[in-house]
FIGU-528276 format. One line per field, with one value per residue (C-alpha): z, y, x. Coordinates in Angstrom, 3 decimals, always signed. Example, Ala and Ser with C-alpha at 12.3 -4.5 7.8 and 13.67 -1.06 7.14 Angstrom:
// residues 2
up	+7.800;+7.140 .
north	-4.500;-1.060 .
east	+12.300;+13.670 .
// end
This chain:
// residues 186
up	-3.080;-4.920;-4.335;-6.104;-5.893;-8.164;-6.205;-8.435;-11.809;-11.008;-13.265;-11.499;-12.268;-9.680;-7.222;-7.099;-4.490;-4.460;-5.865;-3.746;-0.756;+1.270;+1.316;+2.689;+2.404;+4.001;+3.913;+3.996;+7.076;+9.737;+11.220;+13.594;+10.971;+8.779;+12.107;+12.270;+8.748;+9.005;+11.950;+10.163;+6.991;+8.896;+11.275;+8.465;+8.064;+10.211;+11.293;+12.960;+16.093;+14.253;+12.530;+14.244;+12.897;+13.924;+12.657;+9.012;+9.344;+9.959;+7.206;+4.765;+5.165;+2.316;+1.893;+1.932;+2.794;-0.638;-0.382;+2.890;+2.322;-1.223;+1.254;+3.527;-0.090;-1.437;+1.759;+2.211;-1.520;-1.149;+2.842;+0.275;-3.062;-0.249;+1.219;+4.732;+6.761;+8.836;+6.976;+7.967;+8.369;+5.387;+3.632;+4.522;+3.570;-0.084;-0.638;+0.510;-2.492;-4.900;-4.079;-4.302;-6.613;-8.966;-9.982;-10.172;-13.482;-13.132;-17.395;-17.538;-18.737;-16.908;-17.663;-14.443;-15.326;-15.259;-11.793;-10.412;-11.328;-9.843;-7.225;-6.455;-7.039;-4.354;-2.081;-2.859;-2.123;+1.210;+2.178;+2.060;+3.826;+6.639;+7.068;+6.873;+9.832;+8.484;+6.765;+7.635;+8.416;+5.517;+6.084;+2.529;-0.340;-3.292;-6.772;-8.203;-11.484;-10.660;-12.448;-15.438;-15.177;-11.717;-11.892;-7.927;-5.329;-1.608;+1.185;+3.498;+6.080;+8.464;+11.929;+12.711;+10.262;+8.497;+7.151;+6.302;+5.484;+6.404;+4.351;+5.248;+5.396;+1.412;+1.406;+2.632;+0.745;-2.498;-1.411;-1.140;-4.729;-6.031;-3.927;-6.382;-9.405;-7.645;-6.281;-9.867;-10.922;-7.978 .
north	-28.073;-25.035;-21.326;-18.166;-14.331;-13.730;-15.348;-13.500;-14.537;-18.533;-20.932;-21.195;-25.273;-24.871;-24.007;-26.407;-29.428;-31.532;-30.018;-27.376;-27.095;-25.192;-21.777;-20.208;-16.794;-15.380;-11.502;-9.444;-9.379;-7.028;-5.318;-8.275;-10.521;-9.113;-8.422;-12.395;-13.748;-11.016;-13.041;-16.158;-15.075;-13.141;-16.494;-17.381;-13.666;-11.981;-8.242;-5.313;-3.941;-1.187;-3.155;-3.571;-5.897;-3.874;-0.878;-2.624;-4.269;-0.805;+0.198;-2.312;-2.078;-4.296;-6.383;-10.422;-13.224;-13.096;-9.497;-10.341;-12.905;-10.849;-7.752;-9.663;-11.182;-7.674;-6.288;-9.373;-8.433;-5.339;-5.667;-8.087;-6.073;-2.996;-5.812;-5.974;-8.775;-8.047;-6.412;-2.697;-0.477;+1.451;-2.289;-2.735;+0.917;+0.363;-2.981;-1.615;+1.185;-1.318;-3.311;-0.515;+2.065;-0.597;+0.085;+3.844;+4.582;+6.324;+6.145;+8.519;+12.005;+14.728;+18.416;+20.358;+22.644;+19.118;+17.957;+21.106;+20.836;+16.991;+18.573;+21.171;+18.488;+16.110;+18.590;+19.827;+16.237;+16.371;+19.666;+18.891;+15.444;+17.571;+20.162;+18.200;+16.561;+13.211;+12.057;+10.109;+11.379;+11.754;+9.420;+9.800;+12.388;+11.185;+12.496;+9.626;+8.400;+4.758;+1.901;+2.865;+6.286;+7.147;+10.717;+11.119;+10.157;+10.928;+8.212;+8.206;+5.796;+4.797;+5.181;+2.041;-0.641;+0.758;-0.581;+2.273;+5.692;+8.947;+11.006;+13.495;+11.339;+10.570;+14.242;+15.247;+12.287;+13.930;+17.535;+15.419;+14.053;+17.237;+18.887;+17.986;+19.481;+22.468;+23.141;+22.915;+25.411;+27.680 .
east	-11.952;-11.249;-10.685;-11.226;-11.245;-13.989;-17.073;-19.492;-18.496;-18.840;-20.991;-24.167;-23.843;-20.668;-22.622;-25.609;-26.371;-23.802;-21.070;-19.644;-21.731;-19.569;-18.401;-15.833;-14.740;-12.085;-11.355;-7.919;-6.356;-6.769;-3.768;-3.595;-4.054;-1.347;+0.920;+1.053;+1.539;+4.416;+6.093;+5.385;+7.282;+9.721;+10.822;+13.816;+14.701;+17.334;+15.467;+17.509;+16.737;+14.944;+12.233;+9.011;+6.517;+3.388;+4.397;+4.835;+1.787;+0.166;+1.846;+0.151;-3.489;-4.949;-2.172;-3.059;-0.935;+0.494;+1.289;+2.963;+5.307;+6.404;+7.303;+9.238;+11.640;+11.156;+12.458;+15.533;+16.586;+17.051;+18.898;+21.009;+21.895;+22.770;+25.243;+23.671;+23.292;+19.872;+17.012;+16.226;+12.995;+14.138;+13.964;+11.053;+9.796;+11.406;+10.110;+6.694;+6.988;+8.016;+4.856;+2.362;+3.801;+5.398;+9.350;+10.825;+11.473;+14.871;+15.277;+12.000;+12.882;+11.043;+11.574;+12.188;+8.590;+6.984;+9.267;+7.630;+4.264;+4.242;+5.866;+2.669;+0.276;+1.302;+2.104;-1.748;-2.719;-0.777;-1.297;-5.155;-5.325;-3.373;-5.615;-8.896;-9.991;-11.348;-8.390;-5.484;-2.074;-0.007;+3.407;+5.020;+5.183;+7.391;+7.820;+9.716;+8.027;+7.037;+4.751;+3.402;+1.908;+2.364;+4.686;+4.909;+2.480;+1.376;+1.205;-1.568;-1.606;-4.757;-4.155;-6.883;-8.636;-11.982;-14.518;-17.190;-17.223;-19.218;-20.738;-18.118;-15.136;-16.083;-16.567;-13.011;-10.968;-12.881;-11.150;-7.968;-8.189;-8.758;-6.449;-3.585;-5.043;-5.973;-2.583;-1.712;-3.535;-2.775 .
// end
């Protein structure tokens, strides 16, 4: 038995008659999917009242099993290091921007022209998805330096699990993209 997330790149000699026969692939979760492996992680972990499981698994769309159980520490360490007993929405809201974004770098110096300037940009970014009808509601704007380049970012989250695009959907997230730069320049 083995298991891999790189199907394409295997040895061709893996994959003949008698070796590994069977395949298996398994995709990300849906929002079902990631509702459940939530509860599972969650069973040890004292929640307050104001945590709902479905709305955090909405709120991770691609997130596997892995990414799962990691939120649920993230979100316990940080219930823990803000001395609270039960874990919080805000927990898991923090852990979940830790896990995408990467760390806030609060030791990178930003000149307040360049605070404002990140500051148009992902309000461009927002300010498009909002006024486009394809695109998903915006849920977060931040302009906290975080990872290693990121200087601020803007949180869209998708109101139902997709799996293609239209022509115009591609169209609109494009606008969205460039919405930041052109904000800028604005």
């Amino acid at each position: 038995m083995a298991a891999t997330n790189r199907p394409e790149i295997l040895d061709p000699a893996l994959l003949r008659a008698g070796r590994f026969d069977r395949h298996v692939a398994l995709d990300r979760p849906d929002v079902r999917g990631r509702e459940a492996i939530l509860r599972v992680h969650a069973r040890g972990v004292k929640l307050a009242t104001d945590v709902d499981i479905h709305v955090v698994a909405a709120r991770t769309p691609g997130f596997v099993g892995a990414d799962l159980a990691n939120l649920i520490n993230e979100a316990a360490l940080l219930a823990a290091r803000r001395d609270r007993t039960e874990v919080t929405m805000q927990d898991f809201d923090d852990a979940a921007d830790r896990i995408i974004g990467g760390l806030e770098k609060k030791t990178r110096v930003m000149s307040n022209r360049e605070k404002e300037i990140v500051a148009y940009h992902e309000s461009g970014h927002a300010l498009v998805a909002s006024l486009l009808p394809n695109m998903d509601p915006v849920r977060k704007i931040s302009i906290i330096p975080r990872g290693i380049a990121a200087l601020g970012y803007t949180q869209q989250l998708p109101t139902e699990d997709r799996y293609l695009m239209t022509r115009s959907e591609l169209e609109d997230r494009t606008c969205v993209l460039l919405g930041g730069r052109v904000a800028e320049e604005l």
